[in-house]
N, CA, C and O atoms as a CHARMM CRD file, in Angstrom:
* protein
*
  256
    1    1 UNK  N    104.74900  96.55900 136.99900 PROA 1      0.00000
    2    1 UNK  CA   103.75500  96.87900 136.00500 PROA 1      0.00000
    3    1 UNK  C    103.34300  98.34100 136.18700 PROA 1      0.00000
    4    1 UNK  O    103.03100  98.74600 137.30700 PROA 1      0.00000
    5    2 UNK  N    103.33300  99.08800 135.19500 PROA 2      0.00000
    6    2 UNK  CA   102.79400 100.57300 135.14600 PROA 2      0.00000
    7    2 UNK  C    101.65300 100.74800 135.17200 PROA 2      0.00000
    8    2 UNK  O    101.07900 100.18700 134.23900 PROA 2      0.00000
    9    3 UNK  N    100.90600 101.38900 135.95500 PROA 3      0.00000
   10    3 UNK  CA    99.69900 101.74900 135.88000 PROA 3      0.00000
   11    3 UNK  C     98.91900 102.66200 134.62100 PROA 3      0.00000
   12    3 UNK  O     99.34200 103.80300 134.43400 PROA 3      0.00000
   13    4 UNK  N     98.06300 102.27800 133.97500 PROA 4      0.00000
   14    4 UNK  CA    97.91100 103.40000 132.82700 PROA 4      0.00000
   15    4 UNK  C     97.15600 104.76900 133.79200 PROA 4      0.00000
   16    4 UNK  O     96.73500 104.75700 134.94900 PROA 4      0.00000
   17    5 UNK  N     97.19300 105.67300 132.97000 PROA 5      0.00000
   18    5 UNK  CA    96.20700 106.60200 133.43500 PROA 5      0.00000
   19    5 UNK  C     95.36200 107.00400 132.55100 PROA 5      0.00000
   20    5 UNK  O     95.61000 107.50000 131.45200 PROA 5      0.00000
   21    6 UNK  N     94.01900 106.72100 133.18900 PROA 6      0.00000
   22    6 UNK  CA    92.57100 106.37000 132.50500 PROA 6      0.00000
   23    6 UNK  C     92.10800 107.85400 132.86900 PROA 6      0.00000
   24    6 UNK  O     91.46600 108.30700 131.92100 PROA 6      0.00000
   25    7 UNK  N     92.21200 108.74200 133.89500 PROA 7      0.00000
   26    7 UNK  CA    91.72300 110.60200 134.22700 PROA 7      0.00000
   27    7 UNK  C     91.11600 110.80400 132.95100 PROA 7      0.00000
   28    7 UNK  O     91.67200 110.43500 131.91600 PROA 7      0.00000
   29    8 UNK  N     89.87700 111.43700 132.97200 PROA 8      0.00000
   30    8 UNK  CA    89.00400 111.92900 132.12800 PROA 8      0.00000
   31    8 UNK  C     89.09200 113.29700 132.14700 PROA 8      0.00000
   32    8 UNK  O     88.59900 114.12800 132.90800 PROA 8      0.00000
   33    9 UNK  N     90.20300 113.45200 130.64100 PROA 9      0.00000
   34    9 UNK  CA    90.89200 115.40800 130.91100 PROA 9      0.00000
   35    9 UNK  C     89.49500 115.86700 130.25000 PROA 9      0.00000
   36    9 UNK  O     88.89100 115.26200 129.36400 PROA 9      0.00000
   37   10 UNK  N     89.15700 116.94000 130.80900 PROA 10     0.00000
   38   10 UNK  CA    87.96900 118.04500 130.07100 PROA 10     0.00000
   39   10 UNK  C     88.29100 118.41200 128.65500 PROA 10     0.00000
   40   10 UNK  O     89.25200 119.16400 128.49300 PROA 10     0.00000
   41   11 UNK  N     87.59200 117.96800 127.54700 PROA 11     0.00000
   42   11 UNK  CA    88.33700 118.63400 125.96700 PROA 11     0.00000
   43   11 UNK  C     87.80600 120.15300 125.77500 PROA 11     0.00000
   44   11 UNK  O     88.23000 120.76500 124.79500 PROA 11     0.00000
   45   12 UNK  N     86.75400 120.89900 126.79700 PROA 12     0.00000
   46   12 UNK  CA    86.71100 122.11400 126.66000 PROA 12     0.00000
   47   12 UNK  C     87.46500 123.03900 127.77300 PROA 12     0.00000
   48   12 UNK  O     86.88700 124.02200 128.23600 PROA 12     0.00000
   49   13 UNK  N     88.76500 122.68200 128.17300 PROA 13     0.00000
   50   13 UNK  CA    89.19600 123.07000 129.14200 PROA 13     0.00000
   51   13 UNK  C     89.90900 124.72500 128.25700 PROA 13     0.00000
   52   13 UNK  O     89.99200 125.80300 128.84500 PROA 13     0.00000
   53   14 UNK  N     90.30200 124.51000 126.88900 PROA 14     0.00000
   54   14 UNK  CA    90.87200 125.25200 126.22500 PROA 14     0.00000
   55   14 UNK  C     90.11500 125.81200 125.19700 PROA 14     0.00000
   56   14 UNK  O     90.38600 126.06900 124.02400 PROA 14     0.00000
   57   15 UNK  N     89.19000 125.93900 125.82100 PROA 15     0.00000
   58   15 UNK  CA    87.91000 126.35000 124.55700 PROA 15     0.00000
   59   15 UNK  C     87.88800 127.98900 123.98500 PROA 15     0.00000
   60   15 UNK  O     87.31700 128.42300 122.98400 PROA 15     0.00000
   61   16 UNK  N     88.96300 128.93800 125.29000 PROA 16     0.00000
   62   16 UNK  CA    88.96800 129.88600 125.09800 PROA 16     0.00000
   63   16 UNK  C     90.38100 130.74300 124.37000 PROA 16     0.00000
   64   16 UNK  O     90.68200 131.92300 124.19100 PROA 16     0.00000
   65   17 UNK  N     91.15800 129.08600 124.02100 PROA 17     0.00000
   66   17 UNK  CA    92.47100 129.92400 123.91700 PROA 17     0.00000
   67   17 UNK  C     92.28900 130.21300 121.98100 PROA 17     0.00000
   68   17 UNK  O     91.42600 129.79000 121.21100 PROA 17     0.00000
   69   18 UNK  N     93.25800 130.91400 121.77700 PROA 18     0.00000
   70   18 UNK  CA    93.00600 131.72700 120.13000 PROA 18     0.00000
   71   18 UNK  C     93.39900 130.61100 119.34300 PROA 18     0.00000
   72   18 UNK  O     94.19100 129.76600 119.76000 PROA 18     0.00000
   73   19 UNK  N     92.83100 130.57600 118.13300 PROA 19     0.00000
   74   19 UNK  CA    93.29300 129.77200 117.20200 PROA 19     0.00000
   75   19 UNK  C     95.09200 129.88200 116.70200 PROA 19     0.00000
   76   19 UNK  O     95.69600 130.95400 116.69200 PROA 19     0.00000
   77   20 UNK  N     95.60800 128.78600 116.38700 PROA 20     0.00000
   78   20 UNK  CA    96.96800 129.06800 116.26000 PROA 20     0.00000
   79   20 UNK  C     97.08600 129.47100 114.99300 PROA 20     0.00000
   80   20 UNK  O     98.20500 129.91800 114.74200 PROA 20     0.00000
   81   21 UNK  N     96.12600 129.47200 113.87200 PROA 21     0.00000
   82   21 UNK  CA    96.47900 129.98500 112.53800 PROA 21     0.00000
   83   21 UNK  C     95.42900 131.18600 112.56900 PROA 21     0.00000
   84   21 UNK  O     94.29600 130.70500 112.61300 PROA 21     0.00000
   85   22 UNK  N     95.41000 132.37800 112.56200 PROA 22     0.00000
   86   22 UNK  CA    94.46100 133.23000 112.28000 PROA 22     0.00000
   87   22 UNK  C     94.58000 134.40200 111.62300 PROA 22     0.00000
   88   22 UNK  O     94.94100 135.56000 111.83400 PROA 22     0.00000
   89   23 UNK  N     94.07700 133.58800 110.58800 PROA 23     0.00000
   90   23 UNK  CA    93.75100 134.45600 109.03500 PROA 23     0.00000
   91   23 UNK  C     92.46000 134.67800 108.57400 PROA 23     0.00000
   92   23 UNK  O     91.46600 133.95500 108.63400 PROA 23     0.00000
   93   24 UNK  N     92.63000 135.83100 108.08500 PROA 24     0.00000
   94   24 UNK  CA    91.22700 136.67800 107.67100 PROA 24     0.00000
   95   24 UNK  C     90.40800 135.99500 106.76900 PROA 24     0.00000
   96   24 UNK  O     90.90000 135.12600 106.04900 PROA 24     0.00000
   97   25 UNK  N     88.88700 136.35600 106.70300 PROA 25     0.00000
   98   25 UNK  CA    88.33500 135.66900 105.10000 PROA 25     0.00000
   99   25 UNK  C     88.74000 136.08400 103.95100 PROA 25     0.00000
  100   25 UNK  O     87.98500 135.89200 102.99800 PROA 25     0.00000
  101   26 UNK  N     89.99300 136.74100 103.73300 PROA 26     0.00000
  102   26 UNK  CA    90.19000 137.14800 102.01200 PROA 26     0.00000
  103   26 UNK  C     91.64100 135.91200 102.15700 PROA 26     0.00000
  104   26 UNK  O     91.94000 135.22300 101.18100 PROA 26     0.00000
  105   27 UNK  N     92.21000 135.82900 103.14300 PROA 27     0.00000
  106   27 UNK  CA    93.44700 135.37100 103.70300 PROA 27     0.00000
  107   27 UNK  C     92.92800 134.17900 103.18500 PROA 27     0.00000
  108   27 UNK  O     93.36400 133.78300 102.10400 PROA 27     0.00000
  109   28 UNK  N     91.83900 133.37300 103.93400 PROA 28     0.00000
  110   28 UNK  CA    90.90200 131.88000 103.47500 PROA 28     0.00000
  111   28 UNK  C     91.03400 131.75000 102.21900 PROA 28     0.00000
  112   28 UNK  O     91.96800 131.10100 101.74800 PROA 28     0.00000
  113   29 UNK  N     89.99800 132.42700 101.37300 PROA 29     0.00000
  114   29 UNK  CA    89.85300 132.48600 100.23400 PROA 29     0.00000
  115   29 UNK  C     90.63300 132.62500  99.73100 PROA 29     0.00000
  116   29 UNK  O     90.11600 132.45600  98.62700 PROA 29     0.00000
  117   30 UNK  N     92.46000 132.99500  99.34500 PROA 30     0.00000
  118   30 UNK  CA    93.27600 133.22100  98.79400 PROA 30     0.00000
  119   30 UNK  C     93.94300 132.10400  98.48800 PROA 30     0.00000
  120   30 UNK  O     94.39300 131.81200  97.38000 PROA 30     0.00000
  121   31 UNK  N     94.05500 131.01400 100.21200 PROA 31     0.00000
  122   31 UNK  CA    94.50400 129.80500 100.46800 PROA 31     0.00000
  123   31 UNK  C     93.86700 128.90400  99.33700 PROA 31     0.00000
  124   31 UNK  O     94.44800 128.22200  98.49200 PROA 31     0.00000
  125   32 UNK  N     92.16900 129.13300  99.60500 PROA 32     0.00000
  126   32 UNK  CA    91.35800 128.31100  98.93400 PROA 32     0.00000
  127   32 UNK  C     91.70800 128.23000  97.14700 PROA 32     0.00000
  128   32 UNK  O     91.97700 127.23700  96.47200 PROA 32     0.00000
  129   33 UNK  N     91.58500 129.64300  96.73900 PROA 33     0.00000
  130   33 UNK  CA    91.71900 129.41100  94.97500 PROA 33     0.00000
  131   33 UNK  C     93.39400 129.38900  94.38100 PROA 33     0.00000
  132   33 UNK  O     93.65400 129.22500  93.18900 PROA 33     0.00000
  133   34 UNK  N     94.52100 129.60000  95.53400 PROA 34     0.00000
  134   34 UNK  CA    95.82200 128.91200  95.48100 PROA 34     0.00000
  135   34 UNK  C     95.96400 127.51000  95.44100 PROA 34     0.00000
  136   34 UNK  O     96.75900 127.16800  94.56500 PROA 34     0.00000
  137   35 UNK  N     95.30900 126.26400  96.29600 PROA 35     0.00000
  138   35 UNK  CA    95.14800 125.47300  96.07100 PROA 35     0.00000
  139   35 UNK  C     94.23100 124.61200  95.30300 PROA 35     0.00000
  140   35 UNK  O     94.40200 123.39400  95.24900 PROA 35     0.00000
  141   36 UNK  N     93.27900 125.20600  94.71900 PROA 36     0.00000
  142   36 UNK  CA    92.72700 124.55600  94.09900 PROA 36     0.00000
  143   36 UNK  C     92.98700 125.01900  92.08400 PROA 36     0.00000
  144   36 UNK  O     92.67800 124.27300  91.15500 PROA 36     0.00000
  145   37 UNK  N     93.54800 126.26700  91.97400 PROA 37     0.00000
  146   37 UNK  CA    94.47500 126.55200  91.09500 PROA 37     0.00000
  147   37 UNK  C     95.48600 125.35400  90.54200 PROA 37     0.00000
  148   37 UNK  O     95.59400 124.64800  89.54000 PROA 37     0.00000
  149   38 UNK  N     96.10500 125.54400  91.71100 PROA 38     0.00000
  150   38 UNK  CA    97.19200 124.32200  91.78800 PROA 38     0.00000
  151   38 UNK  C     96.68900 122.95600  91.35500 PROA 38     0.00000
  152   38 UNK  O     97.43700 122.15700  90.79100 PROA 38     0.00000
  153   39 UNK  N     95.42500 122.69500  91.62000 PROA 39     0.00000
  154   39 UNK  CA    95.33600 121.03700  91.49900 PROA 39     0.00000
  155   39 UNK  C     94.67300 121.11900  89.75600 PROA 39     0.00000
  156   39 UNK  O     94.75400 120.18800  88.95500 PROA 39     0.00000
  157   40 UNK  N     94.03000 122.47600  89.47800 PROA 40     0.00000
  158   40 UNK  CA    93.54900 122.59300  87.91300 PROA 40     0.00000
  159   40 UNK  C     94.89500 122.48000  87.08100 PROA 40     0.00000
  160   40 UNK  O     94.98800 121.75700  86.08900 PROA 40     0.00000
  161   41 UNK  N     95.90500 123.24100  87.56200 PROA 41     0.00000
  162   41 UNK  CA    97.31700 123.20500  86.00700 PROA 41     0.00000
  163   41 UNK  C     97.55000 121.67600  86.34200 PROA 41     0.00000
  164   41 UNK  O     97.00900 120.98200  85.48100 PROA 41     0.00000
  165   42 UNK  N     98.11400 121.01500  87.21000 PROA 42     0.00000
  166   42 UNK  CA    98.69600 119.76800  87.28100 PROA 42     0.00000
  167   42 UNK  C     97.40100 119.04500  86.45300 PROA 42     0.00000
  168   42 UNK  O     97.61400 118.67800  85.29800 PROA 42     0.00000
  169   43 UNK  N     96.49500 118.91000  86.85600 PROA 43     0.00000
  170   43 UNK  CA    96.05700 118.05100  85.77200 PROA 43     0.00000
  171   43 UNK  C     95.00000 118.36000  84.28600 PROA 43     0.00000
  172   43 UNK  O     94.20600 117.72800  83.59000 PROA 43     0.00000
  173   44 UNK  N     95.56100 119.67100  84.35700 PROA 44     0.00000
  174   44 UNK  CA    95.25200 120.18300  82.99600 PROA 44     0.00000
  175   44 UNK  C     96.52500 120.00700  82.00900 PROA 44     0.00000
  176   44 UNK  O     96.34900 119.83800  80.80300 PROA 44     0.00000
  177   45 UNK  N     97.92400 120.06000  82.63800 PROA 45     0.00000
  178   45 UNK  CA    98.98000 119.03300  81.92700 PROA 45     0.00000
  179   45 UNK  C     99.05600 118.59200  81.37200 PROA 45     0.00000
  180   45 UNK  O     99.41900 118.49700  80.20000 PROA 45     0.00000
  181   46 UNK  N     98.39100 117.75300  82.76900 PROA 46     0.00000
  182   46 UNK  CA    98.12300 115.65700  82.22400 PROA 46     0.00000
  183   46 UNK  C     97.20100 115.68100  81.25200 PROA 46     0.00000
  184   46 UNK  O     97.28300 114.75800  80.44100 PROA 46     0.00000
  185   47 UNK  N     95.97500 116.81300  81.03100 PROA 47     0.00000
  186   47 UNK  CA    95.23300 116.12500  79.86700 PROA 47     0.00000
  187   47 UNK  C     95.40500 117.00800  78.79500 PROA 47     0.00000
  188   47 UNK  O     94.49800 117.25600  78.00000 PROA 47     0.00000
  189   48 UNK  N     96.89800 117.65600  78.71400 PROA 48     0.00000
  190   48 UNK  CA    97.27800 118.55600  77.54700 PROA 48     0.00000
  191   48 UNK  C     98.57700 117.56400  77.17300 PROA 48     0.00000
  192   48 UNK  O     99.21400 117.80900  76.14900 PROA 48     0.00000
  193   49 UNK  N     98.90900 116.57000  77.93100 PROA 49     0.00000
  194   49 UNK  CA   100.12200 115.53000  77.75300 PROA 49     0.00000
  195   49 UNK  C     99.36200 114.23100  76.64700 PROA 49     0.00000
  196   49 UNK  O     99.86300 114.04300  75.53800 PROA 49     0.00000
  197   50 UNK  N     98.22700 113.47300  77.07700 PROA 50     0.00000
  198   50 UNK  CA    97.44300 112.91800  77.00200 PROA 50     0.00000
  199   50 UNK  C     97.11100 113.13300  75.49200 PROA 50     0.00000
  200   50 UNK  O     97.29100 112.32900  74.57800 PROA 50     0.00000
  201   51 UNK  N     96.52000 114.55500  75.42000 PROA 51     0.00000
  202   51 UNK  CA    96.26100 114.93600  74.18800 PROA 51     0.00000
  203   51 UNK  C     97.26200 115.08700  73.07200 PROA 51     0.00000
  204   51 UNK  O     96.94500 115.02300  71.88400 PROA 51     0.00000
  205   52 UNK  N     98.66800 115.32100  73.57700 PROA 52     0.00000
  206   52 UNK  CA    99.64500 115.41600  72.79600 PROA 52     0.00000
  207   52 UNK  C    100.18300 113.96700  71.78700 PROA 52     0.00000
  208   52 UNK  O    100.59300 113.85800  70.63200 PROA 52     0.00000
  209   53 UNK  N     99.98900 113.22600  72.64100 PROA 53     0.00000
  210   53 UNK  CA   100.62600 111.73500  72.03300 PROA 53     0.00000
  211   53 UNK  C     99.53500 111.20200  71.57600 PROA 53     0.00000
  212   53 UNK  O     99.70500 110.14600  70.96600 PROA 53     0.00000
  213   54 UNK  N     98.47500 111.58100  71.66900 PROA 54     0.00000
  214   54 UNK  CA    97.45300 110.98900  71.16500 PROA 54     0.00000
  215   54 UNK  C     96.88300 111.77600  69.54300 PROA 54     0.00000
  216   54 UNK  O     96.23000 111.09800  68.74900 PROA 54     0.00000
  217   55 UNK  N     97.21000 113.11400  69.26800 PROA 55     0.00000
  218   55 UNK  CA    97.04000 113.10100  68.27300 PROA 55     0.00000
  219   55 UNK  C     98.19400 114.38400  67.96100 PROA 55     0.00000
  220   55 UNK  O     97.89600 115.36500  67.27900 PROA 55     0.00000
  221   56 UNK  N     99.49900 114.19000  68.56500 PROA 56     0.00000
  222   56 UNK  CA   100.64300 114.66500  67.99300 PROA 56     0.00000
  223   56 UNK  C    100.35200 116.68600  67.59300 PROA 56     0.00000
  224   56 UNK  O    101.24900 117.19700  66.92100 PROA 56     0.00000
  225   57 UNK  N     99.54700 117.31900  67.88700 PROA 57     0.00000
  226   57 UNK  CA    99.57400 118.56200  68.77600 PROA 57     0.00000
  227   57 UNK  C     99.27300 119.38600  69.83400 PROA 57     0.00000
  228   57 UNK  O     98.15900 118.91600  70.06600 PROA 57     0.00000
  229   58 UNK  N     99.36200 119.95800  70.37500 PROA 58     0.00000
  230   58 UNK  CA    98.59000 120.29100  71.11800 PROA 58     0.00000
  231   58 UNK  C     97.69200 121.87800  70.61300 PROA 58     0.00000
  232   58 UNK  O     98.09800 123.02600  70.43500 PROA 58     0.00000
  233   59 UNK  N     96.64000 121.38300  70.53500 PROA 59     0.00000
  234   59 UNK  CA    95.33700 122.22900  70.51500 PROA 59     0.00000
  235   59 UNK  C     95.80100 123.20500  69.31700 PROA 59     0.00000
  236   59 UNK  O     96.02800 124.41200  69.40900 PROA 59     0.00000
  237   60 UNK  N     95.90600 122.20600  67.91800 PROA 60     0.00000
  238   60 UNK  CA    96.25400 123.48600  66.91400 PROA 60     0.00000
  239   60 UNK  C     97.59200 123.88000  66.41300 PROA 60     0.00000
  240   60 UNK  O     97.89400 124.28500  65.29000 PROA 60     0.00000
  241   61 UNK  N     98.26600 123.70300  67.35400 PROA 61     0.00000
  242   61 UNK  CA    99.63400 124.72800  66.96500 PROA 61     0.00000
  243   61 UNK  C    100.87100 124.12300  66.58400 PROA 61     0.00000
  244   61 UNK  O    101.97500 124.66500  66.63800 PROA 61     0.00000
  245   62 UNK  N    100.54000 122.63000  66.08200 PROA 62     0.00000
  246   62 UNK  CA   101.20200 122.30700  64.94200 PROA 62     0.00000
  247   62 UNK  C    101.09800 122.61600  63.68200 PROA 62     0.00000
  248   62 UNK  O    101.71700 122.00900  62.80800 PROA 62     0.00000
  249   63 UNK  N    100.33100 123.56300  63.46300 PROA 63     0.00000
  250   63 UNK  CA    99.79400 124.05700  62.14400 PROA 63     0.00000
  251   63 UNK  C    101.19100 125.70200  61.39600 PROA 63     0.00000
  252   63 UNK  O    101.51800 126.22500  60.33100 PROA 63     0.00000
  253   64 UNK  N    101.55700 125.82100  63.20100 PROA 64     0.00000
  254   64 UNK  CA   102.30300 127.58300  63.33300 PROA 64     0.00000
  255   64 UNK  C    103.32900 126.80000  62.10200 PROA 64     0.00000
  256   64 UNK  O    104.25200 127.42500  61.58000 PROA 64     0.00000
C-alpha cells in the first residue's frame, strides 16, 4: 500500500516569482475590447440572421 503524502506545501512560497503573462494596461485593454468585439459580431449575426428570415431583408436593403 502507498503511502499518500499529506506535507502542507507553503502556497506563498512563490509569491515573488514574475507573472508568466506580462502585459501592459493598453496590452489588457486591447485583449479586453478584442474579445468582447468578438462576442458583439457573432451575435449581432445571429440577430441580423434572425431578422432576415423573419421579414426577408436585412435592415432596408431589399429596397437597392
Amino acid at each position: 500500500m502507498v503511502r499518500i503524502d499529506i506535507k502542507d506545501k507553503d502556497p506563498f512560497a512563490n509569491a515573488d516569482a514574475k507573472p508568466k503573462d506580462n502585459i501592459s494596461a493598453s496590452g489588457f485593454i486591447m485583449r479586453a475590447i478584442f474579445r468582447y468585439f468578438r462576442i458583439t459580431i457573432i451575435f449581432y449575426i445571429i440577430a441580423a440572421l434572425i431578422y432576415y428570415f423573419i421579414f426577408g431583408s436585412i435592415l432596408g436593403l431589399g429596397s437597392i
